[in-house]
PANUFI-552976 format. One record per residue (C-alpha): chain; residue in three letters; residue number from 1; x, y, z. Coordinates in Angstrom, 2 decimals, padded with zeros to 5 digits. Layout:
+-------+------+-----+---------+---------+---------+
: kette : rest :  nr :       X :       Y :       Z :
+-------+------+-----+---------+---------+---------+
:     A :  ALA : NUM :       X :       Y :       Z :
...
+-------+------+-----+---------+---------+---------+
% end
This chain:
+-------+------+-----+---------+---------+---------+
: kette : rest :  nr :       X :       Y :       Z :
+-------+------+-----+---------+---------+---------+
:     A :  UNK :   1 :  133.35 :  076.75 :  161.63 :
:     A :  UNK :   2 :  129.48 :  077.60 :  161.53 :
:     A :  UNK :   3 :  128.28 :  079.77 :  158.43 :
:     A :  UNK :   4 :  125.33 :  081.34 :  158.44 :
:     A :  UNK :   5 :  124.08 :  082.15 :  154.80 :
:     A :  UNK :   6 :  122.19 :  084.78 :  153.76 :
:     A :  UNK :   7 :  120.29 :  085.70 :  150.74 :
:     A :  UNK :   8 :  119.42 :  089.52 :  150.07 :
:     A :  UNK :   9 :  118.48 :  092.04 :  146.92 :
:     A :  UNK :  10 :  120.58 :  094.66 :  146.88 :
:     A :  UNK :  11 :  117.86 :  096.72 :  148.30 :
:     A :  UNK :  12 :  117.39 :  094.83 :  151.34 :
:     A :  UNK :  13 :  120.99 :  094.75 :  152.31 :
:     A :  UNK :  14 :  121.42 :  096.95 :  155.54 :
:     A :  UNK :  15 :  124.26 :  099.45 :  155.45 :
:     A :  UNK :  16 :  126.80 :  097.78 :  157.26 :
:     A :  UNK :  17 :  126.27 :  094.24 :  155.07 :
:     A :  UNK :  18 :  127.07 :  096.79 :  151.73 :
:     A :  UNK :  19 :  129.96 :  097.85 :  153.28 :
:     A :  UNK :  20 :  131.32 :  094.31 :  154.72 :
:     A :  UNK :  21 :  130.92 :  092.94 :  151.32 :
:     A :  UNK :  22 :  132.33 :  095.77 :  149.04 :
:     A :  UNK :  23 :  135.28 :  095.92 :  151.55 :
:     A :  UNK :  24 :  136.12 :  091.72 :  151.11 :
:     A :  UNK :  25 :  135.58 :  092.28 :  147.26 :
:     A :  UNK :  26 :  138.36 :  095.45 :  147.54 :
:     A :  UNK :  27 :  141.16 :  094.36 :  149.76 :
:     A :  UNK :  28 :  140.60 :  090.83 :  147.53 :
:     A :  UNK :  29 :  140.25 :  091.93 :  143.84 :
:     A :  UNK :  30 :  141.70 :  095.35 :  144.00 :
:     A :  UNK :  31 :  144.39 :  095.26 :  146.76 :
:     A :  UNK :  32 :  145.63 :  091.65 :  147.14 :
:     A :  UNK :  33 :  145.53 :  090.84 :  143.71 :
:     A :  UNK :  34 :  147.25 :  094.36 :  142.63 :
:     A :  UNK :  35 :  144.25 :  094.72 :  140.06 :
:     A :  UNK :  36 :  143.03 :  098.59 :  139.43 :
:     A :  UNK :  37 :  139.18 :  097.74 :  137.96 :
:     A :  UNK :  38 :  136.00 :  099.49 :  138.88 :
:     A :  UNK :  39 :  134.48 :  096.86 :  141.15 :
:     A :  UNK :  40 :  131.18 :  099.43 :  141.41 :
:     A :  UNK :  41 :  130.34 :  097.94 :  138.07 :
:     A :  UNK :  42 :  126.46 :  099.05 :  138.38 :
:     A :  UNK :  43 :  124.91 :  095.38 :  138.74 :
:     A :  UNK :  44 :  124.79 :  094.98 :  142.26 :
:     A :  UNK :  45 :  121.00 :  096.41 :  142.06 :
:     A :  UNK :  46 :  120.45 :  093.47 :  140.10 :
:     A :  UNK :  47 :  122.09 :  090.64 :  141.92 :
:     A :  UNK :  48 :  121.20 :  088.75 :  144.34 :
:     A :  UNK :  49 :  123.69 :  088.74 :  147.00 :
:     A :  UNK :  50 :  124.58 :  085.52 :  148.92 :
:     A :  UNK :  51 :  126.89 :  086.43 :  152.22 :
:     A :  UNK :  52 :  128.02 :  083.70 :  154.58 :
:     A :  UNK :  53 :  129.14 :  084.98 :  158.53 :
:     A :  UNK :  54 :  130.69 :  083.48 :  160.80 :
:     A :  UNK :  55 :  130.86 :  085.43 :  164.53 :
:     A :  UNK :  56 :  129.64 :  088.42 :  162.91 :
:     A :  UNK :  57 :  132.28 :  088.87 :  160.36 :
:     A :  UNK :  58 :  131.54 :  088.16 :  156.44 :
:     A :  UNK :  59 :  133.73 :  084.57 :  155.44 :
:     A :  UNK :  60 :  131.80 :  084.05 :  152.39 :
:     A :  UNK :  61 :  130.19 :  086.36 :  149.44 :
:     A :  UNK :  62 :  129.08 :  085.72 :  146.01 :
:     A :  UNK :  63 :  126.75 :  087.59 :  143.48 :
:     A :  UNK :  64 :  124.25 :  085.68 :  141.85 :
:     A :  UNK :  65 :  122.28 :  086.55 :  138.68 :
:     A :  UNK :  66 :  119.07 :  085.65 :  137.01 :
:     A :  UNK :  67 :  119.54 :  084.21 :  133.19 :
:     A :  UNK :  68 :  119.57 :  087.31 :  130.70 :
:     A :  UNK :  69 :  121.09 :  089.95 :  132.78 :
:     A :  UNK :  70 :  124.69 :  089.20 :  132.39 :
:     A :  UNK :  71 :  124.27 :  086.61 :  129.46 :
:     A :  UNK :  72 :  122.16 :  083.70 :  128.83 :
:     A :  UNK :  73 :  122.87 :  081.85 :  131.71 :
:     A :  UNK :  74 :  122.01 :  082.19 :  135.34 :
:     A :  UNK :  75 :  125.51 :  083.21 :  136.41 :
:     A :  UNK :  76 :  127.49 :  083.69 :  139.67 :
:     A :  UNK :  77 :  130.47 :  086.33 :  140.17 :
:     A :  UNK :  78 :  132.78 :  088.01 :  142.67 :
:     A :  UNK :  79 :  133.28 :  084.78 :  144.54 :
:     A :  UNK :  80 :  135.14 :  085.54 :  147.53 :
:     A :  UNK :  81 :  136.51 :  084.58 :  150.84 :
:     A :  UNK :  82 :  139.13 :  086.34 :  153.34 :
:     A :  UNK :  83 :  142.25 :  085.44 :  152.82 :
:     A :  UNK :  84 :  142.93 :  084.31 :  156.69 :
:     A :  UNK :  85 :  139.99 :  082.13 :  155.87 :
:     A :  UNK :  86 :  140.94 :  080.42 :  152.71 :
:     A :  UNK :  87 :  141.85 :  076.01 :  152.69 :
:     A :  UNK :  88 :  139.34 :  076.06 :  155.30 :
:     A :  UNK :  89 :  136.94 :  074.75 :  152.78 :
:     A :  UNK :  90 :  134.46 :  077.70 :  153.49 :
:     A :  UNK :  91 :  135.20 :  078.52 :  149.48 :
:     A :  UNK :  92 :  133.41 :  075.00 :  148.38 :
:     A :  UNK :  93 :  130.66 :  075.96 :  150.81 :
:     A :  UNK :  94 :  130.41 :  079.09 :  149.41 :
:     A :  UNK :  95 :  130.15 :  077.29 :  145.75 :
:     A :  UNK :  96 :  127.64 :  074.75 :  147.09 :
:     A :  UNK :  97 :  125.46 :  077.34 :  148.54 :
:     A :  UNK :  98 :  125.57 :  079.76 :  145.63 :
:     A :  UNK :  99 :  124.67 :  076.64 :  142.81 :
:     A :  UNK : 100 :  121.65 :  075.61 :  145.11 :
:     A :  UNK : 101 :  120.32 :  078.66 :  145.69 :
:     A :  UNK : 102 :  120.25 :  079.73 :  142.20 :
:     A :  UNK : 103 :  118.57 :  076.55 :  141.36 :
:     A :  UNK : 104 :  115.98 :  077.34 :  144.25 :
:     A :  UNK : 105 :  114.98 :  080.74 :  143.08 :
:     A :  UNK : 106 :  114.94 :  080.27 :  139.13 :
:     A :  UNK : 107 :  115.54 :  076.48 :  139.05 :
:     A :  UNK : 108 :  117.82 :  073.91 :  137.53 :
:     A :  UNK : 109 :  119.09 :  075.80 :  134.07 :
:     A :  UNK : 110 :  123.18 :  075.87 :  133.48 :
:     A :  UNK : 111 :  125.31 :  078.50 :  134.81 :
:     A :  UNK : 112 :  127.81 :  080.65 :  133.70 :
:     A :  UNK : 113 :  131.18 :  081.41 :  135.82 :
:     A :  UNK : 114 :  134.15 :  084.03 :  134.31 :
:     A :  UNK : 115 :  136.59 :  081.51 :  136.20 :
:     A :  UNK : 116 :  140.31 :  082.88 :  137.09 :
:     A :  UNK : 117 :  142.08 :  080.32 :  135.57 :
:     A :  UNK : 118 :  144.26 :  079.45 :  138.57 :
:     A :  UNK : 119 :  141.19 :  078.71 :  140.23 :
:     A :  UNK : 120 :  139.87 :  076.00 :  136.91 :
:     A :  UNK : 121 :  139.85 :  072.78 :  138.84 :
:     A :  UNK : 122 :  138.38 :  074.37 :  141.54 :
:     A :  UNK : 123 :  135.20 :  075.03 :  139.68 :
:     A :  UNK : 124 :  135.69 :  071.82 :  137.16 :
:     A :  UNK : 125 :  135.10 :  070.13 :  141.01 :
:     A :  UNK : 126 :  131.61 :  071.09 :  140.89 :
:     A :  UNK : 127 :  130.96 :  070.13 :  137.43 :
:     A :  UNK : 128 :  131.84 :  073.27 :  135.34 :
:     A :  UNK : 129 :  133.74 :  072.91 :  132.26 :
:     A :  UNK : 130 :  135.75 :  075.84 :  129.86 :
:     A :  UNK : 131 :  134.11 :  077.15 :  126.55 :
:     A :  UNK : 132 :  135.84 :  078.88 :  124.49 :
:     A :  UNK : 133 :  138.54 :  080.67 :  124.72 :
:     A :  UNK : 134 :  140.80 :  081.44 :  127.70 :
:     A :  UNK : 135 :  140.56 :  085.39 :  128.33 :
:     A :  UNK : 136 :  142.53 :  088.43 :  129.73 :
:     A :  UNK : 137 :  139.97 :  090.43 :  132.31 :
:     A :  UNK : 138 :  141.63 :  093.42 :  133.75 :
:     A :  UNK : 139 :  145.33 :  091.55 :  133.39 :
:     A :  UNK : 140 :  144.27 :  088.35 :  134.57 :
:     A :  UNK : 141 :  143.96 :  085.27 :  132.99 :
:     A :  UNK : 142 :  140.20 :  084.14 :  132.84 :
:     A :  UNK : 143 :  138.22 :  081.36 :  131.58 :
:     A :  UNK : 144 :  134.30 :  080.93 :  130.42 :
:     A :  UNK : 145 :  132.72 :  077.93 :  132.03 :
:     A :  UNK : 146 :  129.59 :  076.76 :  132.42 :
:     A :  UNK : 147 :  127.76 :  074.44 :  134.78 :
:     A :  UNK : 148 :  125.40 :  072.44 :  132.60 :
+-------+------+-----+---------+---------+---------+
% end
């Protein structure tokens, strides 16, 4: 399967681009995983929003942030891929993509991940390791980790 990434400020994001992404992050966070959290958390004006598509449709999304603005850390959030797309290895893609891309536009610093901890050796894969802590986040079990 061909992806074809994308890299867009909020501002820049057409309408129907918002509304494929907040629709993967809803049926995924909200629906599928039967967790009732305000995904409209008010820093998607401040991210920088990496989308992967595949024959039109969204397959990959992650938010990316600049050091400062959610901690100390560049950081990257609300990882996500369609479930019908999911052991395809688009998720590792997605990963890939997000890590260099940070590093291109603010360059190679660590970065921070609020890891689901089902989803640990998935991240540890790309060289991020737990601090602290393991966390509750709206019900679910979470981890800090950190790329360094």
């Amino acid at each position: 399967m061909e992806i074809h990434w994308k890299i867009s400020a909020f501002e820049s994001l057409p309408p129907e681009e918002i509304y494929a992404l907040l629709r993967l992050r809803s049926e995924v966070f909200v629906v599928e995983q039967q967790c009732v959290f305000l995904d409209l958390d008010g820093m998607d004006s401040n991210a920088i929003h990496l989308t992967g598509w595949s024959q039109g449709e969204l397959a990959a999304y992650a938010r990316l942030f600049d050091k400062g603005l959610v901690g100390p850390y560049l950081s990257v959030g609300r990882v996500v891929v369609p479930k019908n797309l999911r052991r395809s290895g688009i998720g590792k893609l997605l990963m890939a993509q997000a890590i260099k891309t940070l590093y291109e536009l603010y360059g190679k610093q660590p970065v921070y991940i609020g890891a689901q901890k089902y989803l640990e050796d998935f991240y540890a894969a790309f060289g991020f390791a737990q601090v602290g802590e393991p966390y509750l986040e709206d019900g679910i079990p979470h981890l800090k980790m950190i790329l360094s």
